[in-house]
C-alpha positions in Angstrom: 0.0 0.0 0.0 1.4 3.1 -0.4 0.3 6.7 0.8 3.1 9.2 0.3 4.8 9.6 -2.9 8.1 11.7 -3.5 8.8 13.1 -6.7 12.3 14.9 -7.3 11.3 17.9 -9.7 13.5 19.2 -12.7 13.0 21.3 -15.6 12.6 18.2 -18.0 10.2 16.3 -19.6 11.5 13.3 -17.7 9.9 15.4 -14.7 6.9 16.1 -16.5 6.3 12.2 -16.9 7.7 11.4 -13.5 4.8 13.5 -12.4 2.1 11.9 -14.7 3.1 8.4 -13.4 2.7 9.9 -9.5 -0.1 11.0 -10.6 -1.8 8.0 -11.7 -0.1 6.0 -8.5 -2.0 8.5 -6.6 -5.3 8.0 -8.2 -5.1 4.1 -7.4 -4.1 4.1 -4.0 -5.5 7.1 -2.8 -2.3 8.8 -2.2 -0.6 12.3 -1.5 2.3 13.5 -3.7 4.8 15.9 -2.8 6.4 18.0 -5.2 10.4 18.5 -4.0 13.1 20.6 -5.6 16.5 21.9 -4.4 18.1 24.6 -5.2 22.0 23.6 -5.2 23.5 25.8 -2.7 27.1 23.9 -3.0 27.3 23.7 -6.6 26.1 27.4 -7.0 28.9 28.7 -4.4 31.2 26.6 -6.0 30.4 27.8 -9.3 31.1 31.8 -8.4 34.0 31.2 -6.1 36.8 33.8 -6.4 40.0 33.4 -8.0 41.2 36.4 -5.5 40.8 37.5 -2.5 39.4 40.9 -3.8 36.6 39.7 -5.8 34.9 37.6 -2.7 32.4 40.9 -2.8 31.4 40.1 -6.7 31.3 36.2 -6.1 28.7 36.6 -3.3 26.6 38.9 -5.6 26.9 36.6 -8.1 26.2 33.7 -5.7 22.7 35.9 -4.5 21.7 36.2 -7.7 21.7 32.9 -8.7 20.1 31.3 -5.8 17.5 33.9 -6.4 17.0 33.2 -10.1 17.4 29.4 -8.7 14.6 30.1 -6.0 12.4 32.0 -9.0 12.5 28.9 -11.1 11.7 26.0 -8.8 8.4 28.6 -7.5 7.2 28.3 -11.4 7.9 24.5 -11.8 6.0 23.6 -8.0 3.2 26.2 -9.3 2.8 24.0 -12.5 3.2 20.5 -10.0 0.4 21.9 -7.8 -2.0 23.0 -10.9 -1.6 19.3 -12.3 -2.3 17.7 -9.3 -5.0 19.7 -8.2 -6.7 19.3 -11.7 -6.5 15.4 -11.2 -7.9 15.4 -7.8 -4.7 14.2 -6.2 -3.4 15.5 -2.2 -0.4 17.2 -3.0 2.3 19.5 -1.3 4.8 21.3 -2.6 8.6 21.7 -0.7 11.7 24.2 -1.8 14.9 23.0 -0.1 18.5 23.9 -0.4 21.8 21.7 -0.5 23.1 19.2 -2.2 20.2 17.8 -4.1 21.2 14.2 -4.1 21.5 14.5 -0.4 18.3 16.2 0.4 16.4 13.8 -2.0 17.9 10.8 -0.1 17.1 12.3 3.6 13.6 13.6 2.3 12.7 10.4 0.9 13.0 8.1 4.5 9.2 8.6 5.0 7.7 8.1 1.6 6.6 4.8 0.3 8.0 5.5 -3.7 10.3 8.0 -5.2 9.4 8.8 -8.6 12.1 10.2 -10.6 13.2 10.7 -14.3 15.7 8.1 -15.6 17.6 11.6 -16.7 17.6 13.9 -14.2 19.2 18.1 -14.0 18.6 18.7 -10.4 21.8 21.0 -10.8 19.8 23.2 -13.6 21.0 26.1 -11.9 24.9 25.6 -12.7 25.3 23.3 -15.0 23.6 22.3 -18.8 22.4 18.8 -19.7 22.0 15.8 -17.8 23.2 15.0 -14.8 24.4 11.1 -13.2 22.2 12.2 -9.8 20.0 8.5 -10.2 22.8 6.8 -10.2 24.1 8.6 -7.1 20.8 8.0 -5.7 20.6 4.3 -6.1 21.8 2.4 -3.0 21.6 5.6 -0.7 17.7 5.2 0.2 15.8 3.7 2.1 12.7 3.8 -0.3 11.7 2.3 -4.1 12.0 3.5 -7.1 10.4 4.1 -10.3 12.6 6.0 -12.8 10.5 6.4 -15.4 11.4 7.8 -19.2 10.2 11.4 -20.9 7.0 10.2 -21.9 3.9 8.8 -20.0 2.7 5.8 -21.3 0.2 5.0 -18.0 0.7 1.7 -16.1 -2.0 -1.0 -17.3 -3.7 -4.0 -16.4 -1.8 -6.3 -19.1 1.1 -4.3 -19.3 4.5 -7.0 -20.0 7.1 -6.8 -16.9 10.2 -8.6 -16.9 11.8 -8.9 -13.5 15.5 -9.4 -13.5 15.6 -12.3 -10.2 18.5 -13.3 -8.7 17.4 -14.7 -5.3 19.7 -12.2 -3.1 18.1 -10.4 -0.4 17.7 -7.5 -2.2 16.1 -9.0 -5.6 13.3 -10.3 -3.0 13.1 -6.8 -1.7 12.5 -5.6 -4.7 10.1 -8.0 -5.7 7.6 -7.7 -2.4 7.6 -3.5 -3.0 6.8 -4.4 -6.3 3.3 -6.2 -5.6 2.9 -2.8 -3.8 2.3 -0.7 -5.9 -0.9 -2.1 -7.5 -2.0 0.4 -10.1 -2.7 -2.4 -12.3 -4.6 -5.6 -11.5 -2.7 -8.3 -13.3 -0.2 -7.7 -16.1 2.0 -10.2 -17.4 4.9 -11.0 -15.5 7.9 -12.6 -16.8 10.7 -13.6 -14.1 14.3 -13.9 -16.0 17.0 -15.7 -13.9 20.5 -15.7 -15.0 22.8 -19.0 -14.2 25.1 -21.7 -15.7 22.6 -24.3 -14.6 18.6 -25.2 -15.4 18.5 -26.7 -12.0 20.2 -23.9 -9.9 18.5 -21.4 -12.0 14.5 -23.1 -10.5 15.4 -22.9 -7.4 16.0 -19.3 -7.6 13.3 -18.1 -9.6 10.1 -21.2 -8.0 9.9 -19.1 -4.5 9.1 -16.0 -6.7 6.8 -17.4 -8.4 4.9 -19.0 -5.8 4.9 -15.2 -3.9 3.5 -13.5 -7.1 1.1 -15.9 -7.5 -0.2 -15.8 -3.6 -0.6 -12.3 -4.5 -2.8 -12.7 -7.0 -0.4 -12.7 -9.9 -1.8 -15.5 -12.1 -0.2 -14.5 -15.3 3.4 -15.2 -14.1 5.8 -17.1 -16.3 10.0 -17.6 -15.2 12.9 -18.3 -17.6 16.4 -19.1 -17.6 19.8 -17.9 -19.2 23.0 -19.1 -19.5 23.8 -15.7 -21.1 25.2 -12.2 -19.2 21.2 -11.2 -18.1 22.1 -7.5 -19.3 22.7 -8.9 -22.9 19.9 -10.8 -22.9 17.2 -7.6 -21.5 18.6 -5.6 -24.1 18.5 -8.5 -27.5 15.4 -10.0 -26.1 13.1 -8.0 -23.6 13.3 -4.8 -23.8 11.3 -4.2 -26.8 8.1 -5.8 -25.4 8.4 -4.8 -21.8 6.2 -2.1 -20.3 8.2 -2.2 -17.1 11.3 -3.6 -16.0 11.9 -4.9 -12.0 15.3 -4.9 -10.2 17.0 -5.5 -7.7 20.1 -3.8 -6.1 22.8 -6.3 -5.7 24.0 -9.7 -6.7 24.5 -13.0 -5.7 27.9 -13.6 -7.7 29.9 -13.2 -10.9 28.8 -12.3 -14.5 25.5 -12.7 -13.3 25.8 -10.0 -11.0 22.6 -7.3 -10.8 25.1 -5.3 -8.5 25.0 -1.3 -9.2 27.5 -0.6 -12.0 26.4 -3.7 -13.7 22.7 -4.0 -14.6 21.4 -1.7 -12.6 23.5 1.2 -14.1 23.1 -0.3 -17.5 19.4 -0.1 -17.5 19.3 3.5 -15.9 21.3 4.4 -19.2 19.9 2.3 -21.8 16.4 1.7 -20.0 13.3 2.8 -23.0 10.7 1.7 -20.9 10.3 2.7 -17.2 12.3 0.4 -14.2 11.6 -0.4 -10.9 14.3 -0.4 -8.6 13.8 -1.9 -5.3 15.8 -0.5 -1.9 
């Protein structure tokens, strides 16, 4: 069940989606969003620091001006985050904070059931131009799930195809159980891929998860087995008829590894659908 939902804003259309998805979350569960953006104090400072001791009076005017331009912007985009959500009938809140934003995102997020993010983010809009690496920073450092989700909405359905990369650790059956929470759809096809040398090692690992799903209510659940690196095989086979993708943080061993920097990092670059990434 979930009741609060986070979602990290940027000027993007990741964002945009990130808050269409929260949206429809909200709807099904009856939820409250909250709207959260940062204005990056450090990076700003850093950004206007002197190169001499007699321009420190210039850098600080320069550093007031752009955390008041910052401050000017992030008013605008929460303005727009509140219109949408009151439109769609959704409890919603909106929250300005300053610091680092990876670091206020990960100590705002410790009471919220989902964090719904962009799989690009610019949470350092105000210094910097492009995309930033801030999901990846974020991954591992909370407490709650997430759903990283790409620049356009394409709402969460009842058949909708997931493929759940399961590995059996800890944290793949983390992800897995806050997946069954989030129930904006009654019950889409789930695939559950397993990654080992062996047929037989590979059923023990993937029958307990589909035993769970299927308590749940899950009846359309089917698992399969590779031989092959699992982030080869999501790419060549999966990810063009997935709707969702579900993951879990670390890994049990070797090549088969789900482990941050390994399929987890692969999918939050390559990802054309939206992931799930369990905490």
């Amino acid at each position: 069940m979930i009741r609060r939902i986070l979602v990290p804003l940027d000027p993007t259309s990741f964002a945009d989606a990130a808050v269409s998805y929260a949206i429809q979350l909200a709807q099904a569960h009856k939820a409250a969003i909250t709207g959260f953006m940062v204005v990056d104090t450090p990076g700003i400072h850093d950004s206007v620091s002197p190169i001499s001791p007699g321009a420190a009076v210039y850098a600080k005017k320069a550093e007031n001006r752009l955390e008041a331009e910052a401050h000017e912007r992030i008013q605008e985009t929460l303005e727009k985050f509140a219109a949408r959500c009151q439109a769609a009938g959704v409890a919603h809140e909106e929250i300005e904070d300053q610091g680092d934003p990876v670091e206020a995102i990960a100590r705002k997020s410790c009471f919220y059931d989902l964090l719904v993010v962009g799989l690009r983010t610019h949470f350092h809009f105000q210094t910097t131009d492009g995309e930033g690496d801030d999901l990846q920073h974020l991954v591992g450092k909370l407490a709650t799930p997430i759903l990283a989700v790409t620049d356009k909405h394409v709402p969460l359905s009842d058949k909708m195809n997931v493929v759940v990369a399961y590995d059996g650790s800890p944290a793949a059956v983390r992800s897995l159980r806050q997946f069954t929470q989030l129930a904006a759809f009654s019950n889409p096809n789930i695939l559950i891929l397993t990654a080992d040398e062996e047929l037989e090692t590979a059923k023990k690992i993937y029958a307990p998860a589909e035993e769970y799903l299927k308590v749940y209510g899950y009846t359309d659940v089917e698992p399969e087995w590779t031989p092959m690196h699992i982030a080869d095989v999501i790419d060549e086979e999966y990810v063009d008829e997935a709707d969702l993708i579900v993951l879990g943080m670390h890994a049990r061993h070797g090549i088969f590894s789900f482990v941050v920097g390994s399929l987890t990092n692969h999918m939050i670059r390559m990802a054309k659908v939206p992931v799930f990434i369990g905490q």
